[in-house]
mmCIF file of the N, C-alpha and C atoms, coordinates in Angstrom:
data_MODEL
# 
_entry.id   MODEL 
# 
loop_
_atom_site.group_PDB 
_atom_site.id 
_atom_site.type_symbol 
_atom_site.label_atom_id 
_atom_site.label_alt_id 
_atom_site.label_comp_id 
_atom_site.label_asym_id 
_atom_site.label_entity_id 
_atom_site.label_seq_id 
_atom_site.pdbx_PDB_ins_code 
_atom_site.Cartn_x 
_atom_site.Cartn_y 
_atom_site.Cartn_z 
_atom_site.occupancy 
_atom_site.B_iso_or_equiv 
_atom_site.pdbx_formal_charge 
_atom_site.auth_seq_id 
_atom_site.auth_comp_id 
_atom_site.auth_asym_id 
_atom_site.auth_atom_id 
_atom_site.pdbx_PDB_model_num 
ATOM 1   N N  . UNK A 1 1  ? 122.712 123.009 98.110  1.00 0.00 ? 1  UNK A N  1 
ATOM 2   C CA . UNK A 1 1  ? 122.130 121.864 97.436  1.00 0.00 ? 1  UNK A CA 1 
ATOM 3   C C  . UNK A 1 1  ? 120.608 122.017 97.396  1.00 0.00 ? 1  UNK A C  1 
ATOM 4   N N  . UNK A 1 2  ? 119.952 122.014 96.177  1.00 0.00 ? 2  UNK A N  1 
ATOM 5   C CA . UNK A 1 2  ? 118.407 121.928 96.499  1.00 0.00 ? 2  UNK A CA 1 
ATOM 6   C C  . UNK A 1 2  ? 118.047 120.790 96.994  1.00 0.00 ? 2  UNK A C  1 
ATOM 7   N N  . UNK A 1 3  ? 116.706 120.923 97.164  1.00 0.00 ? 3  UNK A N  1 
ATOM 8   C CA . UNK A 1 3  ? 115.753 119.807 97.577  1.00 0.00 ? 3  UNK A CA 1 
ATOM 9   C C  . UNK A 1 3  ? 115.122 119.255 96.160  1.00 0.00 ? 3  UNK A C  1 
ATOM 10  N N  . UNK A 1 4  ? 115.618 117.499 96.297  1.00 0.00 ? 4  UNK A N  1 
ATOM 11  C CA . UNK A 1 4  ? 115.179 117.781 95.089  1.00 0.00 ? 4  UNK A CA 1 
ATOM 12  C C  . UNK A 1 4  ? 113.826 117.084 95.320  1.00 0.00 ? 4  UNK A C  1 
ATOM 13  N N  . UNK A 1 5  ? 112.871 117.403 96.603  1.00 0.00 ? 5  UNK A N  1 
ATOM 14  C CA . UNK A 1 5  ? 111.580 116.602 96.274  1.00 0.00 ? 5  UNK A CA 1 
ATOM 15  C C  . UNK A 1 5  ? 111.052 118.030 95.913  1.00 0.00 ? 5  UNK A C  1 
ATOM 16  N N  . UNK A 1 6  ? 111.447 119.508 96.102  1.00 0.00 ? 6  UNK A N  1 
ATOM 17  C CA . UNK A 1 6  ? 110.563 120.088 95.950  1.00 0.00 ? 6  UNK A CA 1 
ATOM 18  C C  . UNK A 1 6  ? 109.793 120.625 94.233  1.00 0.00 ? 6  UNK A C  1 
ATOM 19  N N  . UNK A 1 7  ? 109.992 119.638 93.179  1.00 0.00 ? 7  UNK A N  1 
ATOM 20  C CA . UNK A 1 7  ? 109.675 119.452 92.182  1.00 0.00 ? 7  UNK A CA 1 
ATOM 21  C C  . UNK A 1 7  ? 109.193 117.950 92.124  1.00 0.00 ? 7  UNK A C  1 
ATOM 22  N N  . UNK A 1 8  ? 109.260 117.422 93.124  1.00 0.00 ? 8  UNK A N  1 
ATOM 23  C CA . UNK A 1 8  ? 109.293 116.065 92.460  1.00 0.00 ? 8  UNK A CA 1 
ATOM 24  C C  . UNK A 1 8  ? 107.200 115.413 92.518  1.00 0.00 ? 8  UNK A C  1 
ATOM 25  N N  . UNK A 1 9  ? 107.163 114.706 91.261  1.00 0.00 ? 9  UNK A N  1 
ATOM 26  C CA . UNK A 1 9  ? 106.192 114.509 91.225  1.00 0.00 ? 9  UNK A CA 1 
ATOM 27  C C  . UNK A 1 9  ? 106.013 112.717 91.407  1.00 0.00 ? 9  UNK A C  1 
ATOM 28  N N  . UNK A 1 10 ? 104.745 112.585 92.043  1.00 0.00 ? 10 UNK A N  1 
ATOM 29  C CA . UNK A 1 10 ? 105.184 110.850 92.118  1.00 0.00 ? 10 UNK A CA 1 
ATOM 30  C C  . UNK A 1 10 ? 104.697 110.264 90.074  1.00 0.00 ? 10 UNK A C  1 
ATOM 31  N N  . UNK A 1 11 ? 105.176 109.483 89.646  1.00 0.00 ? 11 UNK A N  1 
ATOM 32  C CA . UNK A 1 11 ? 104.341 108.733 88.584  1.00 0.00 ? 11 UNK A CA 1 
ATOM 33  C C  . UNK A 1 11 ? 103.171 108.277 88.661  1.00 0.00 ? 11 UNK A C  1 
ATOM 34  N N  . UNK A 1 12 ? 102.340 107.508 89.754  1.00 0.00 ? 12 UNK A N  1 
ATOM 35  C CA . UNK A 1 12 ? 101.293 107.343 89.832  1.00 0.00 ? 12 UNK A CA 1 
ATOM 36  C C  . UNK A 1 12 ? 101.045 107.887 91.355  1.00 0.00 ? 12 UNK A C  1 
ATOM 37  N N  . UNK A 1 13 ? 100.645 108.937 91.500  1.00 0.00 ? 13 UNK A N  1 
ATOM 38  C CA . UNK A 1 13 ? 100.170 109.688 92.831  1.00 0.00 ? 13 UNK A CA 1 
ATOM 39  C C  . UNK A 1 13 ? 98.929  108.960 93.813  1.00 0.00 ? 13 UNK A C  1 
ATOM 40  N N  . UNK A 1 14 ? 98.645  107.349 93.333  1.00 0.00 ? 14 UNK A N  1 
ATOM 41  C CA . UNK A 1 14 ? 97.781  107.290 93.857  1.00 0.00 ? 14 UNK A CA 1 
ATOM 42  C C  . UNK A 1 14 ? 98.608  105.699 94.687  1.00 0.00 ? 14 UNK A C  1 
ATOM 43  N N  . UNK A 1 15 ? 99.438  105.855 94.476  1.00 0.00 ? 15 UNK A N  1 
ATOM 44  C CA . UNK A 1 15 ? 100.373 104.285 94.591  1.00 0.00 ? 15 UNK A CA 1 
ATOM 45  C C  . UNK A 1 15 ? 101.816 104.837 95.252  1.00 0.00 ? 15 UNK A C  1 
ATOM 46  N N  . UNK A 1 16 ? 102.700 104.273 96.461  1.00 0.00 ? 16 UNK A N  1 
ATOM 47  C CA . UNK A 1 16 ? 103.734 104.569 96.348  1.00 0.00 ? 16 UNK A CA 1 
ATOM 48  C C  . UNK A 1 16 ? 104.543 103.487 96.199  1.00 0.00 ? 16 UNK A C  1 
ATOM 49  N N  . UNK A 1 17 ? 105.623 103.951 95.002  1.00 0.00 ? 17 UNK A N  1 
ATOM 50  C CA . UNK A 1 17 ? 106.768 103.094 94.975  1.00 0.00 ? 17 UNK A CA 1 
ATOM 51  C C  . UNK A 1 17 ? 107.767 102.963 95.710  1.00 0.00 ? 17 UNK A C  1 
ATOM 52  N N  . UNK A 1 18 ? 107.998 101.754 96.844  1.00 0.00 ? 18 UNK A N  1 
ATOM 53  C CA . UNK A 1 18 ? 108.850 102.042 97.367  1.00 0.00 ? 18 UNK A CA 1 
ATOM 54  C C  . UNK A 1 18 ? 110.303 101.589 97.277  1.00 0.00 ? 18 UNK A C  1 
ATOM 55  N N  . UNK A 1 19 ? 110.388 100.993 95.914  1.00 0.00 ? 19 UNK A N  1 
ATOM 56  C CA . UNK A 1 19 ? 111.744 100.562 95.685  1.00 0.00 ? 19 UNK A CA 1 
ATOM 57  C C  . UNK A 1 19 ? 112.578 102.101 95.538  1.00 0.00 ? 19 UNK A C  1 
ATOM 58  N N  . UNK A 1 20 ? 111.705 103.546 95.332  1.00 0.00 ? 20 UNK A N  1 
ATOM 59  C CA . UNK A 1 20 ? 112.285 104.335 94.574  1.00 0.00 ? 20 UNK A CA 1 
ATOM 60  C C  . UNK A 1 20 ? 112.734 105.631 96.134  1.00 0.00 ? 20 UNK A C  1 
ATOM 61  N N  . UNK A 1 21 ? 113.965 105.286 96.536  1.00 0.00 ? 21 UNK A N  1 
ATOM 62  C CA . UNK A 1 21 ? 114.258 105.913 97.848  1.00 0.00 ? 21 UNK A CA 1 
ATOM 63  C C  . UNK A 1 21 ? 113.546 107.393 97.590  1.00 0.00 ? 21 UNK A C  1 
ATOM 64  N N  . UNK A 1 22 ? 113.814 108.152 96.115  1.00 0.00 ? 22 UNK A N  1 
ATOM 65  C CA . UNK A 1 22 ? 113.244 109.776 96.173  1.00 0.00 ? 22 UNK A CA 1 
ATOM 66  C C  . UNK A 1 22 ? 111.730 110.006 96.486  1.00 0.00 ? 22 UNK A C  1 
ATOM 67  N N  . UNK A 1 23 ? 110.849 108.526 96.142  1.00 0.00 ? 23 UNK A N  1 
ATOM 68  C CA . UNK A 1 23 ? 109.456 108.538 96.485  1.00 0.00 ? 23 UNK A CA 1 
ATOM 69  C C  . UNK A 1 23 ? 109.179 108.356 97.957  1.00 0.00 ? 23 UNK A C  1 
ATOM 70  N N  . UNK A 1 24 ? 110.104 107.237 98.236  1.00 0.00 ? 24 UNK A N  1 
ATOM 71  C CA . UNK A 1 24 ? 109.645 107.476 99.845  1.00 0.00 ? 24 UNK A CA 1 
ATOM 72  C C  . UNK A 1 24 ? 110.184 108.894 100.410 1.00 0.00 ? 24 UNK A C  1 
ATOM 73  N N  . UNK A 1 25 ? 111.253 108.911 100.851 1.00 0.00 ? 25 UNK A N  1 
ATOM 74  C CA . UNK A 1 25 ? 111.100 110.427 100.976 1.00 0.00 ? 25 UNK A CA 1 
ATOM 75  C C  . UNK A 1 25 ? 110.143 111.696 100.478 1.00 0.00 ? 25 UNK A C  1 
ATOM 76  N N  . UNK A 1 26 ? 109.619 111.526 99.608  1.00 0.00 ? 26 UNK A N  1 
ATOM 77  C CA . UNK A 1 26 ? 108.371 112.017 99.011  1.00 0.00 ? 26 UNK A CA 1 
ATOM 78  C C  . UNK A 1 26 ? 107.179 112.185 99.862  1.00 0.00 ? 26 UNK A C  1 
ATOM 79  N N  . UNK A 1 27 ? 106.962 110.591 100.142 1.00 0.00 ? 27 UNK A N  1 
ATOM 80  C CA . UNK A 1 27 ? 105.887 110.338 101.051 1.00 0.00 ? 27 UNK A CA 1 
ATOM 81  C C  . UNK A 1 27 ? 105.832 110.189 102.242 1.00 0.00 ? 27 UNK A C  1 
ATOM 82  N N  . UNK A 1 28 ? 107.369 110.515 102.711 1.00 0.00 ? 28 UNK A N  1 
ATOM 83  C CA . UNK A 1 28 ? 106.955 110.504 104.288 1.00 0.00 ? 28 UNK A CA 1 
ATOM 84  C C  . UNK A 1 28 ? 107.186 111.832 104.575 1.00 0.00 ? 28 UNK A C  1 
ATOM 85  N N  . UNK A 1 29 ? 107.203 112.909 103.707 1.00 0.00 ? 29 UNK A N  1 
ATOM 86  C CA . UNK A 1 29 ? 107.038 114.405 103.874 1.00 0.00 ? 29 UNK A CA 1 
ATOM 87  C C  . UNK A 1 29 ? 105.907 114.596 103.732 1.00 0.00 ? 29 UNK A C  1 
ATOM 88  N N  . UNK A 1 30 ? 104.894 114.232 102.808 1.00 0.00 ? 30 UNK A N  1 
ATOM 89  C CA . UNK A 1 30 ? 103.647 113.928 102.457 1.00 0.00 ? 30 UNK A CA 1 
ATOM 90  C C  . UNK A 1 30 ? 102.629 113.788 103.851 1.00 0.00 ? 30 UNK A C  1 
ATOM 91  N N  . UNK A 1 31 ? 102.996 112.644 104.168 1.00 0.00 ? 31 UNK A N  1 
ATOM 92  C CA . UNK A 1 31 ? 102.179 111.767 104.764 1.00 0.00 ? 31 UNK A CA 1 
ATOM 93  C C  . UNK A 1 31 ? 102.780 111.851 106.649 1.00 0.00 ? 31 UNK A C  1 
ATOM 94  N N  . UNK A 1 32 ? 103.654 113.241 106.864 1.00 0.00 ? 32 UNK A N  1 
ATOM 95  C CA . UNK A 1 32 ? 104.387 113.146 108.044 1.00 0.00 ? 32 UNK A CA 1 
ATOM 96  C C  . UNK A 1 32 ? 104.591 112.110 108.972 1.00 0.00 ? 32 UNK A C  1 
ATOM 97  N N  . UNK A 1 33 ? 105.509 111.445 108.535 1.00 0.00 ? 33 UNK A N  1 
ATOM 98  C CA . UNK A 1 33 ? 105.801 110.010 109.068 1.00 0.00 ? 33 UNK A CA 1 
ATOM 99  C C  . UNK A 1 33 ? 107.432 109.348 108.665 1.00 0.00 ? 33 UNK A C  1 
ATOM 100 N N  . UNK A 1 34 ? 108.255 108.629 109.648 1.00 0.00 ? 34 UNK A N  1 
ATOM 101 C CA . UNK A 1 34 ? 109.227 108.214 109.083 1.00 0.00 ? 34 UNK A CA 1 
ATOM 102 C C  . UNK A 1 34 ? 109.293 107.236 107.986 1.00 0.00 ? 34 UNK A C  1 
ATOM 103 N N  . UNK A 1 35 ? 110.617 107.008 107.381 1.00 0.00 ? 35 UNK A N  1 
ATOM 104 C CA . UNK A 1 35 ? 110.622 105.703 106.711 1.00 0.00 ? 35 UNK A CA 1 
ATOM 105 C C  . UNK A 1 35 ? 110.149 104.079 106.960 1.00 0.00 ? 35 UNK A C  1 
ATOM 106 N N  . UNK A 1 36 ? 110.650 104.124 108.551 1.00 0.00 ? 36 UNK A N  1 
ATOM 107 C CA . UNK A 1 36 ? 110.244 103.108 109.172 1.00 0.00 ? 36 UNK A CA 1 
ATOM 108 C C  . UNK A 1 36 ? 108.802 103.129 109.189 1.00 0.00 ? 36 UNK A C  1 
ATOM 109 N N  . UNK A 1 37 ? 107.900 103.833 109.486 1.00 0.00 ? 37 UNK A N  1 
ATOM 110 C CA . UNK A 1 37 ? 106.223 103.937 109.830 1.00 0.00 ? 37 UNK A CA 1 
ATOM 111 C C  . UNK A 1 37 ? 106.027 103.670 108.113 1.00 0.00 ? 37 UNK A C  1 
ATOM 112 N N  . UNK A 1 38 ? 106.486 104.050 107.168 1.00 0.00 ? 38 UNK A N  1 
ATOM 113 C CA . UNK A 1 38 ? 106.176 103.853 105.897 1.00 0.00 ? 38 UNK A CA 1 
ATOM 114 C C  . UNK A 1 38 ? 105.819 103.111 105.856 1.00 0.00 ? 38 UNK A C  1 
ATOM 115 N N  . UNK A 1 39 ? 107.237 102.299 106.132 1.00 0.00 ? 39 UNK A N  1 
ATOM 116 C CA . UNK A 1 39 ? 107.516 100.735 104.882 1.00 0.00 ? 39 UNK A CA 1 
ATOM 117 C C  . UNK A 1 39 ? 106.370 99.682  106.390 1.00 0.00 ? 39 UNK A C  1 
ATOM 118 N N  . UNK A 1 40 ? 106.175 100.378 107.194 1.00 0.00 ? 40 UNK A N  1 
ATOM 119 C CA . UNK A 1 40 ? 105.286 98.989  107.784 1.00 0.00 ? 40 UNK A CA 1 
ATOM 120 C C  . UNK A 1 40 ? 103.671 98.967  107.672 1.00 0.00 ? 40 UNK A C  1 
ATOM 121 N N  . UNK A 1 41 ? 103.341 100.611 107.268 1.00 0.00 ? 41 UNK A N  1 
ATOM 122 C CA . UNK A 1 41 ? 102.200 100.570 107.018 1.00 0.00 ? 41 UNK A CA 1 
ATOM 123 C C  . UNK A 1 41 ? 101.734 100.007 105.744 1.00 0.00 ? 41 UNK A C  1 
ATOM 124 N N  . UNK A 1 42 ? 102.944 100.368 104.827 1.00 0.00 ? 42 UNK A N  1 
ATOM 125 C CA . UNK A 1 42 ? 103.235 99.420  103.502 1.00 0.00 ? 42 UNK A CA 1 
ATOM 126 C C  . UNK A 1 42 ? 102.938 97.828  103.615 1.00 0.00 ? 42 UNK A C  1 
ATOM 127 N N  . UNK A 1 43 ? 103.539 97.616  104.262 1.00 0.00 ? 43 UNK A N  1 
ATOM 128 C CA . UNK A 1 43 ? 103.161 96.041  104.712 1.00 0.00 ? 43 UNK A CA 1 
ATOM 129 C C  . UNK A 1 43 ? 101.896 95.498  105.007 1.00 0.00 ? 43 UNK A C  1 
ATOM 130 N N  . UNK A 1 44 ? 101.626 96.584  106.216 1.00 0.00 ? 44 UNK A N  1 
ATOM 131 C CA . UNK A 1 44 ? 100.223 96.001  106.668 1.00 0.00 ? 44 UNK A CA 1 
ATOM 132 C C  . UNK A 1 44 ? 98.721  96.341  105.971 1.00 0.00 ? 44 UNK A C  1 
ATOM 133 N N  . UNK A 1 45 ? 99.156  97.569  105.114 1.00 0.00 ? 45 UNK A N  1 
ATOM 134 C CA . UNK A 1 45 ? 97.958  97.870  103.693 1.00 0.00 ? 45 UNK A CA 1 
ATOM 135 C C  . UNK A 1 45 ? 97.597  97.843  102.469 1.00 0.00 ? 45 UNK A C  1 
ATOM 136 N N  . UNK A 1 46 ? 99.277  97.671  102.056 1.00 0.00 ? 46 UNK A N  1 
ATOM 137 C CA . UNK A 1 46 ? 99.547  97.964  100.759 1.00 0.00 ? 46 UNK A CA 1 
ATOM 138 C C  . UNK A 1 46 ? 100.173 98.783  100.336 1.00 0.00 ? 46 UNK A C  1 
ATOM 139 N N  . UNK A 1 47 ? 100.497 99.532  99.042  1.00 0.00 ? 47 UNK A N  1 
ATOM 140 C CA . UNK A 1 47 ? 100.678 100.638 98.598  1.00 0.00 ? 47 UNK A CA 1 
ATOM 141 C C  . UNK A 1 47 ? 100.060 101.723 98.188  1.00 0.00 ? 47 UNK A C  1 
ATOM 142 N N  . UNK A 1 48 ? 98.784  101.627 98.356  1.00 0.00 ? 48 UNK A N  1 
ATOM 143 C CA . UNK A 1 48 ? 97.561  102.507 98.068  1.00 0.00 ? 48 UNK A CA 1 
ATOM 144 C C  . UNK A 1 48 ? 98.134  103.892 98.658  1.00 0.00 ? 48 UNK A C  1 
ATOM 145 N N  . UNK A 1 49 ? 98.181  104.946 98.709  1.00 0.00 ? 49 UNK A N  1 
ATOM 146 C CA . UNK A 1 49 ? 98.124  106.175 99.455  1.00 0.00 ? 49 UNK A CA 1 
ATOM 147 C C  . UNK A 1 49 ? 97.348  106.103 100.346 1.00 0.00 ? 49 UNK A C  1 
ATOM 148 N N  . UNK A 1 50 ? 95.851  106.100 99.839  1.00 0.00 ? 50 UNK A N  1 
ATOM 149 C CA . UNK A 1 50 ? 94.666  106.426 100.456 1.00 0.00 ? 50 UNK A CA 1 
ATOM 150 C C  . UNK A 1 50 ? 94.907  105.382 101.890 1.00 0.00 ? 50 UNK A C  1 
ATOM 151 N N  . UNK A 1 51 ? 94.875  104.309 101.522 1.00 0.00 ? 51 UNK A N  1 
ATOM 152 C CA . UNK A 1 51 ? 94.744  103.038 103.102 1.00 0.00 ? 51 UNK A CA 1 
ATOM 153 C C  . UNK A 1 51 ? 96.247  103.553 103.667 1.00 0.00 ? 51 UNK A C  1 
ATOM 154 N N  . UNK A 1 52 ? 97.626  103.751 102.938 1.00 0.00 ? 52 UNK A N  1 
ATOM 155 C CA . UNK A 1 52 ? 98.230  104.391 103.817 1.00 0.00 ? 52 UNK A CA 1 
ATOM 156 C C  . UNK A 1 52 ? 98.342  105.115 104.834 1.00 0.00 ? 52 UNK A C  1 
ATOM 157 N N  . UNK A 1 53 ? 97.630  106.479 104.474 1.00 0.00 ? 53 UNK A N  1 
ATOM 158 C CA . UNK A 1 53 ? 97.183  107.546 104.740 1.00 0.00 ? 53 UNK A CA 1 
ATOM 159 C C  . UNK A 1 53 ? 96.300  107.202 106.133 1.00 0.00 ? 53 UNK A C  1 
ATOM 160 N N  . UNK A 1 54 ? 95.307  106.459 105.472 1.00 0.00 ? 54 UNK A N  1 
ATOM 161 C CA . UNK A 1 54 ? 94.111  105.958 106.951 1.00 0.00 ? 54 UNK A CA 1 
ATOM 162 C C  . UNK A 1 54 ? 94.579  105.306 108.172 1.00 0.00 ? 54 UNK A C  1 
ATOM 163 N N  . UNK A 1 55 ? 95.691  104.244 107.818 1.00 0.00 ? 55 UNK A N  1 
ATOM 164 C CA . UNK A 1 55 ? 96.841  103.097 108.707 1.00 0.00 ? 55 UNK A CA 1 
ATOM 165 C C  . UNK A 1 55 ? 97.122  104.172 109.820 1.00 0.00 ? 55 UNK A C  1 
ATOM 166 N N  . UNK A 1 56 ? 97.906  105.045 109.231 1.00 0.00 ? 56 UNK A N  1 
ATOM 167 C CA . UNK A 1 56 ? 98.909  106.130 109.874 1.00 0.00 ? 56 UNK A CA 1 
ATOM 168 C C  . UNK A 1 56 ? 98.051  106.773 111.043 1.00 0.00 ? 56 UNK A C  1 
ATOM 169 N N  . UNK A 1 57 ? 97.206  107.388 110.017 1.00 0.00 ? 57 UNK A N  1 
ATOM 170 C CA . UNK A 1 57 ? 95.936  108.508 110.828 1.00 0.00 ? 57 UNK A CA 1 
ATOM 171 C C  . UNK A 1 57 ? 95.291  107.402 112.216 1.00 0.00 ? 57 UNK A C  1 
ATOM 172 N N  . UNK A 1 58 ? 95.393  106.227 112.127 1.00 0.00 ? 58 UNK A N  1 
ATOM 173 C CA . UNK A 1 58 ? 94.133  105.361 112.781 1.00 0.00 ? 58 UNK A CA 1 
ATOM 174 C C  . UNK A 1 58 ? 95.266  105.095 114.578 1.00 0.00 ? 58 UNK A C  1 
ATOM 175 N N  . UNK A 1 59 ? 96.462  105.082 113.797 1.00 0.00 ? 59 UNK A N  1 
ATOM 176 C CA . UNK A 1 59 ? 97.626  104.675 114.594 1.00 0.00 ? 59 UNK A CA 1 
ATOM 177 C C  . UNK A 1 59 ? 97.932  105.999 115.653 1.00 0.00 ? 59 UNK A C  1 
ATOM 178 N N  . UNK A 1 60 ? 97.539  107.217 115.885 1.00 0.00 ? 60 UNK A N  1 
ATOM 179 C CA . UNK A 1 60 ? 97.643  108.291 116.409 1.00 0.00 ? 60 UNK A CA 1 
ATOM 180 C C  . UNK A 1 60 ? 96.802  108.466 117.641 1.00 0.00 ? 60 UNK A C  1 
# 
């Protein structure tokens, strides 16, 4: 079976969608982090990548 994130591109790379299960998985390969750490940094920043990205990093 391939992978199918390893083509996968987000639609807006600067935003994640997380209704779209193939994006989160996307981004928590991305952003090395589970689903769970996602969807709460999601919560507590937004959907931005970038403040994602910072949430995660700040949390380490």
């Amino acid at each position: 079976m391939p992978d199918e994130l390893n083509d996968f591109k987000p639609l807006d790379p600067g935003r994640i969608l997380d209704e779209d299960p193939v994006e989160l998985r996307y981004w928590c390969r991305q952003l090395q982090c589970d689903e769970a750490e996602l969807r709460d940094a999601i919560g507590k920043v937004g959907n931005h990548v970038a403040a994602v990205r910072d949430y995660l990093a700040s949390r380490e």
